[in-house]
C-alpha positions as CSV (number, residue, x, y, z in Angstrom):
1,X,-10.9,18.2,-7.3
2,X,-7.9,19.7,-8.7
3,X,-5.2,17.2,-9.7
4,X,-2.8,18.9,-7.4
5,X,-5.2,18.6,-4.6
6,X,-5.4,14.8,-5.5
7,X,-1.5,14.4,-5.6
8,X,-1.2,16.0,-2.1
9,X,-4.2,13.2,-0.9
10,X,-2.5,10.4,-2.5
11,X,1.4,11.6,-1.3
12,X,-0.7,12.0,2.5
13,X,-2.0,7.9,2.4
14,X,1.0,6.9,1.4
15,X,1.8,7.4,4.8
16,X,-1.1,6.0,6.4
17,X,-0.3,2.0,6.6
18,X,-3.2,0.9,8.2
19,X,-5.5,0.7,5.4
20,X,-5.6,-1.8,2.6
21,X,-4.5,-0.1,-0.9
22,X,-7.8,-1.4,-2.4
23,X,-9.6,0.9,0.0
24,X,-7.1,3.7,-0.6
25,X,-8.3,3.2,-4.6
26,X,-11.8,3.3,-3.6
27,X,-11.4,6.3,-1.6
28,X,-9.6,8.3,-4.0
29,X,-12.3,7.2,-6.9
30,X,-15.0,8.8,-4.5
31,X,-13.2,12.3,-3.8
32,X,-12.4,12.4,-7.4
33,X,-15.9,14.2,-7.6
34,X,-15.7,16.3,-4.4
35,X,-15.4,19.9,-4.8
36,X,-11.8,21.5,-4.2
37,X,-13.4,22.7,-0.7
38,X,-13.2,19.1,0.4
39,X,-9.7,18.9,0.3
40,X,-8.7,20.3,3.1
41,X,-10.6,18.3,5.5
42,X,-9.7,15.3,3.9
43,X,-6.1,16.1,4.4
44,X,-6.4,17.3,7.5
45,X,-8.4,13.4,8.7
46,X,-5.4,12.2,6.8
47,X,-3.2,13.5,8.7
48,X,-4.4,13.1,12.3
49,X,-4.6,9.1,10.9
50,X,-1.3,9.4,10.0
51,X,-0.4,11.1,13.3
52,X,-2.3,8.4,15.4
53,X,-1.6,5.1,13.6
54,X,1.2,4.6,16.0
55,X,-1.2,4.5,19.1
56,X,-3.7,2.2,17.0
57,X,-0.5,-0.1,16.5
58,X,0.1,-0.3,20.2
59,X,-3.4,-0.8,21.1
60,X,-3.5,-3.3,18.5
61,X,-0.2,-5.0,20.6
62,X,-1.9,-4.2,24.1
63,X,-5.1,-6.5,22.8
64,X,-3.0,-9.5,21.3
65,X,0.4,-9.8,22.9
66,X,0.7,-12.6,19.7
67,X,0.0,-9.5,17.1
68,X,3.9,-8.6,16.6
69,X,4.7,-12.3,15.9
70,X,1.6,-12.6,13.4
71,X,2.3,-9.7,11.7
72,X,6.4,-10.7,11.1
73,X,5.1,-13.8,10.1
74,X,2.8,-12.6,8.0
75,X,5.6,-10.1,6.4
76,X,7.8,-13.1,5.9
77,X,5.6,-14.9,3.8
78,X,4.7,-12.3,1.6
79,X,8.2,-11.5,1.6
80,X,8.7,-15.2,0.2
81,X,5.9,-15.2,-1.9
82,X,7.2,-12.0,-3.7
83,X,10.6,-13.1,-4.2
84,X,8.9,-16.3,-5.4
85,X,7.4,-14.7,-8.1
86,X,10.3,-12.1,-9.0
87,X,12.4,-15.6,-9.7
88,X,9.4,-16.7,-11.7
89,X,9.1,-14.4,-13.4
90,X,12.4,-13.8,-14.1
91,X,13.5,-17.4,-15.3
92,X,10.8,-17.4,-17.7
93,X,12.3,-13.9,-19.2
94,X,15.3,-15.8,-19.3
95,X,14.3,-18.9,-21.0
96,X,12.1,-16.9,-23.2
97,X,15.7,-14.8,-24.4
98,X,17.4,-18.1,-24.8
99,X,14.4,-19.8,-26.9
100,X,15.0,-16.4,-29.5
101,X,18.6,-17.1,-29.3
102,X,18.1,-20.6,-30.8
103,X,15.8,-19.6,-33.4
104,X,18.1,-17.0,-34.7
């Protein structure tokens, strides 16, 4: 596959949400060796996902009225857990700066 045949697939599941980005990697290792003919049926399954992820979402909301409130919750705390870590990481950077200022 062509690398610009690979940058359209990847630019196409950036856009499909419902699939973890560990499968997206594992996808795109596989089609790495799929001729250039492939390409245009995966973009075109691409895009009928991306076209009908918005119908999964509500079926998904149909089948568990608590799915909205699961899913916010569950964006909350990896919101936290992020920003967590970004403050980690950045006070350490920080101290680390100040511990070379004191040994200059």
């Amino acid at each position: 596959m062509t690398a610009e045949n690979l940058e359209k697939i990847k630019k196409l599941f950036e856009t499909v949400y419902l699939l973890k980005q560990e499968k997206v990697d594992a996808l795109i290792a596989k089609f790495l060796d799929l001729p250039d003919e492939a390409c245009d049926e995966i973009l075109a399954v691409l895009a009928q996902a991306k076209d009908h992820q918005g119908e999964v979402v509500k079926k998904l909301i149909s089948d568990d009225p608590s799915f909205v409130a699961n899913l916010q919750t569950l964006l909350a705390n990896n919101y936290k857990d992020i920003a967590g870590k970004v403050t980690t990481d950045e006070q350490n950077s920080a101290e680390h700066v100040l511990d070379n200022l004191e040994n200059v």
